[in-house]
N, C-alpha and C positions, 0 to 999 in steps of 0.2 A: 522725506517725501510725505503728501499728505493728498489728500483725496479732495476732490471739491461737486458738492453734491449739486446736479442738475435739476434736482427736482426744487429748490430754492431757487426763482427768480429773482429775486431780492438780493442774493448774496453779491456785493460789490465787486468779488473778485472775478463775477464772470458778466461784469456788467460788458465789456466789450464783444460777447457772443449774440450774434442775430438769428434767432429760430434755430438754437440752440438743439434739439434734438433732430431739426431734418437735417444736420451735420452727419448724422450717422447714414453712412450710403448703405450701409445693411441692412438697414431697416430696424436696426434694435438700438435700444439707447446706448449711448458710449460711458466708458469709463474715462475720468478725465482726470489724469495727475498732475499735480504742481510741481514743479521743482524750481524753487526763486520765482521769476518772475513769466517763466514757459508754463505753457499747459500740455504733456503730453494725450495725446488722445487715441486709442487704441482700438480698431474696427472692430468689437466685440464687447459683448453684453461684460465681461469681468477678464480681469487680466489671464484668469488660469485657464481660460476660456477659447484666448488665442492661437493661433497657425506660429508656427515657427517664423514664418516669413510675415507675417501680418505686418501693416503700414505703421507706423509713427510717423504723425503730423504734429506739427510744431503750431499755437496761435499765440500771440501775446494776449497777455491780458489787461484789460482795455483796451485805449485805443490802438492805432497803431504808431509805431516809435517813430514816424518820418514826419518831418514838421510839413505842416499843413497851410504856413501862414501868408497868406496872399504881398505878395512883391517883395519877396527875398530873392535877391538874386547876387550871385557869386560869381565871380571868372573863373572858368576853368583851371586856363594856367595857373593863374596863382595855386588852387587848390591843388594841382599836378606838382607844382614845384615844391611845396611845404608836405607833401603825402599826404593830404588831408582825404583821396581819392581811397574808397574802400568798393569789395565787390560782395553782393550779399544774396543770397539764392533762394532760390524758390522750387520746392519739388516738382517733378514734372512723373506723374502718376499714370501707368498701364491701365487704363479703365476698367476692362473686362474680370483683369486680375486682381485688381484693387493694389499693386504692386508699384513699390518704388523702381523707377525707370531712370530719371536720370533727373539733371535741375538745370537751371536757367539762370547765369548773373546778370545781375543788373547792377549800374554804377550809383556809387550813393559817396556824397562828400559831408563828412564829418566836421562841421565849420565850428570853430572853436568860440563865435558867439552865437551861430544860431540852430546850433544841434547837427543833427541828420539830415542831409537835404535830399529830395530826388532828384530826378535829372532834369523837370521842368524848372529845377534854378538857375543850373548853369549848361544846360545843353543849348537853348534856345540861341544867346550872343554867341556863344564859344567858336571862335574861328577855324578854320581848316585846318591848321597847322595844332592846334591844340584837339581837335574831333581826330587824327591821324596818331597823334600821342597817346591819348586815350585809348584807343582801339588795340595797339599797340601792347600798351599796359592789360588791357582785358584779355588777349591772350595768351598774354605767360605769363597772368594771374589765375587762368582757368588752368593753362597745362601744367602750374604746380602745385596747387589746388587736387589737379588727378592723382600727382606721384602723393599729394600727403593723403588723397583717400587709400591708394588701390597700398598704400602700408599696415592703413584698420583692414584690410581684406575686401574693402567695397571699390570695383568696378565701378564707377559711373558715367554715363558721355556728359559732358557739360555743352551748353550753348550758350553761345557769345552774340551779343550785340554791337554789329557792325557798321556805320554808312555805308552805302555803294561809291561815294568820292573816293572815301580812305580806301576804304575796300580794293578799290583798283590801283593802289599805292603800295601798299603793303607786299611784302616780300611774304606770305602766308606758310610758304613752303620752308622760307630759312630761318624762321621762328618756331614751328616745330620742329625742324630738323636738330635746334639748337635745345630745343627743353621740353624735347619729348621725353612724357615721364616714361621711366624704366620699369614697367611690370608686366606681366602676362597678360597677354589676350586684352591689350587695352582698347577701350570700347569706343575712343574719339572723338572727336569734338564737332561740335555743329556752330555755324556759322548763320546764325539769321540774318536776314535782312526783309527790307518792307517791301511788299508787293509796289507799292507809288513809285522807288527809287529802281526798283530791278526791272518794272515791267520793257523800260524802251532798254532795256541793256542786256536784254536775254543771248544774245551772243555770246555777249563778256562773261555770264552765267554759267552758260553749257563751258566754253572751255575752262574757265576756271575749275570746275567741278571735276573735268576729265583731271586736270592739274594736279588737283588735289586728292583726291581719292588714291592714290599709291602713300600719302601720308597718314590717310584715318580721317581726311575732314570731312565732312559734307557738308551742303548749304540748305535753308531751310527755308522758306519763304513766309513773311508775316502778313496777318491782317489781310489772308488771302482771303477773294471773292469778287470782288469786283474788277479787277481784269483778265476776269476766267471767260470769255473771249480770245483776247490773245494767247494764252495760252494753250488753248484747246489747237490753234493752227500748227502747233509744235508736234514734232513725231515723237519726240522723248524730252521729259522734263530734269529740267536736273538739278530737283530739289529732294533732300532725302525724305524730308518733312512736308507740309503743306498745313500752317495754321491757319485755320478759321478766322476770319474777322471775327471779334466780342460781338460787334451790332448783329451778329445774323445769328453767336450764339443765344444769348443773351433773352431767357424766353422761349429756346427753341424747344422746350419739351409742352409747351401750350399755344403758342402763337403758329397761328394757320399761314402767315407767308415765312415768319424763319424756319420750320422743321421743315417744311419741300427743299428749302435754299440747301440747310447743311447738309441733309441726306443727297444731294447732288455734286455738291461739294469733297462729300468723304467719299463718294462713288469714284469720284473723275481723280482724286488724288489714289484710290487704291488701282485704280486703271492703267496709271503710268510707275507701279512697282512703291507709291510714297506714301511715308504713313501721315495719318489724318490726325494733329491735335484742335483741339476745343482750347478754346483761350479763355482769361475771365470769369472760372464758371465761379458760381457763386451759390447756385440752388439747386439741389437733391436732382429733384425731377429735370434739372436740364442735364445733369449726369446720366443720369437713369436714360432720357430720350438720347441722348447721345451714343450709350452703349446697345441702342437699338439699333442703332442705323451704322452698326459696325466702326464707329470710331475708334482710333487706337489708345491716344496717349489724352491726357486731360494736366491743364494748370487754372488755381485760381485762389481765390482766398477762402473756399471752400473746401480744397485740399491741402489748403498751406499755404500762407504769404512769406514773403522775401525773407530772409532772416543773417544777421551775419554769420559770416564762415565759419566761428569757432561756435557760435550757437549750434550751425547745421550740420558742423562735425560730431559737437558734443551727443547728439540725436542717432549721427550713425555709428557713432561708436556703440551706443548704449544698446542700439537693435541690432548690432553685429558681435554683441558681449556673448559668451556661453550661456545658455542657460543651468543652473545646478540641478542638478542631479533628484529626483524626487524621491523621499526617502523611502527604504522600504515597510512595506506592508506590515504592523505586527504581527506575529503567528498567536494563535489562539490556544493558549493554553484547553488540556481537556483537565473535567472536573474530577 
């Protein structure tokens, strides 16, 4: 392990860090450890310094690992049929507590000439019958994922990225029935989907919800905000969740029309029993404005970006390890 000093702007290893100390939502500068190519980062002035429970966040150093290269694109299937298909998470952070809460996968394909891909390479063509596969794949890659966390002791709910097509395809219920992981008190899985694809389907919504909810799922709604509208004619919503469009957070701790928007937003989602995350966040003060106006949960590459599954386990093993024992006190000899 080795320490990497922020007070060095210069130093190459933290050349992928933006405003580098308003990372620290405490308000104090962080300690930043290396190990290989992660940067652990710990919400306190020095390690000894820490809550038992305090956050470990994961960033890469430099840029970040997903290829970025304009007109790659891949077939799904293919990648589906070769396993090239990996799922890679992202914390999803208690605000108020500064606590890890839960994480969020998202599909990334491992192409054997053009690296790590995101989904804008092979989601865009990818046909119905291969978006239904996927889907498929993502959640009993998340419910075994739960059984390999809740064996280090971590509880976590995962959420899953679904279409509303497949979505209403999928057997939801006989695929956890079939790998639901085996531990106590498990905490369940969340089922996103996009405000554009659910808004005319809120029917299909509510009952699935009723559906599901004797298995631990819930649904969660993305990139909410703008058919908050329809929505409101609803006597009960039946999302457990209710994320924020980025556009309305994005700025919302300084910009005079998104902080009215999201404070009305988190209002109307704690109104109907749902908690309220903030998406994208990226800057201190849109954190901070956020946990003013009573928001719950927070994801972004301010509290962590995507990272593969044995990365993010590697993480919760290490903040779920004992800590030793501090030695005792010398007694002081009298003269």
């Amino acid at each position: 392990m080795r320490t990497i000093s922020i007070h060095d702007p210069d130093d190459p290893r933290i050349a992928g860090f933006r405003h580098i100390r308003e990372r620290d939502l405490t308000g104090r500068e962080g300690l930043f450890v290396a190990e290989g190519e992660v940067v652990l980062r710990v919400l306190a002035s020095a390690a000894s310094r820490c809550r038992p429970r305090a956050i470990l966040l994961a960033q890469k150093i430099g840029n970040p690992p997903v290829a970025t290269a304009k007109g790659v694109s891949v077939n799904l299937g293919e990648a589906l049929r070769n396993n090239w298909v990996e799922f890679w998470y992202q914390p999803k952070i208690a605000l108020r507590k500064k606590q890890l809460s839960g994480a969020e996968a998202f599909a990334r394909v491992r192409h054997p000439a053009h690296g790590v891909l995101p989904p804008g390479s092979f989601m865009p063509n990818a046909s119905a019958g291969d978006q239904l596969a996927l889907s498929e794949y993502a959640l009993i890659s998340a419910l075994k994922t739960a059984q390999s966390l809740g064996k280090l002791g971590v509880n976590l709910r995962i959420a899953v990225n679904i279409p509303v097509p497949a979505l209403m395809k999928l057997k939801v219920q006989d695929i956890v029935r079939a790998h639901r992981p085996q531990i106590d008190n498990w905490s369940g899985l969340i089922i996103d989907v996009t405000e554009e694809q659910i808004v005319n389907e809120l029917g299909f919504a509510s009952e699935l919800s009723r559906t599901l909810l004797p298995y631990g799922v819930r649904l969660a709604i993305d990139d909410f905000g703008r058919a908050f509208e329809a929505l409101m004619k609803l006597k009960a919503v039946p999302f457990a969740e209710m994320k924020l469009d980025r556009a309305f957070v994005v700025d919302c701790g300084a910009d005079k029309v998104n902080a009215p928007i999201c404070k009305s937003l988190i209002d109307f989602a704690h109104g109907f029993g749902s908690l309220a995350v903030g998406i994208g966040l990226e800057k201190a003060a849109d954190v901070n404005a956020l946990v003013s106006m009573g928001c719950d949960l927070g994801q972004g590459y301010l509290l962590g970006q995507p990272m593969p599954e044995d990365r993010f386990t590697a993480l919760l093993k290490q903040r779920a390890a004992p800590r030793p024992a501090a030695a005792p006190a010398p007694v002081a000899r009298r003269a």
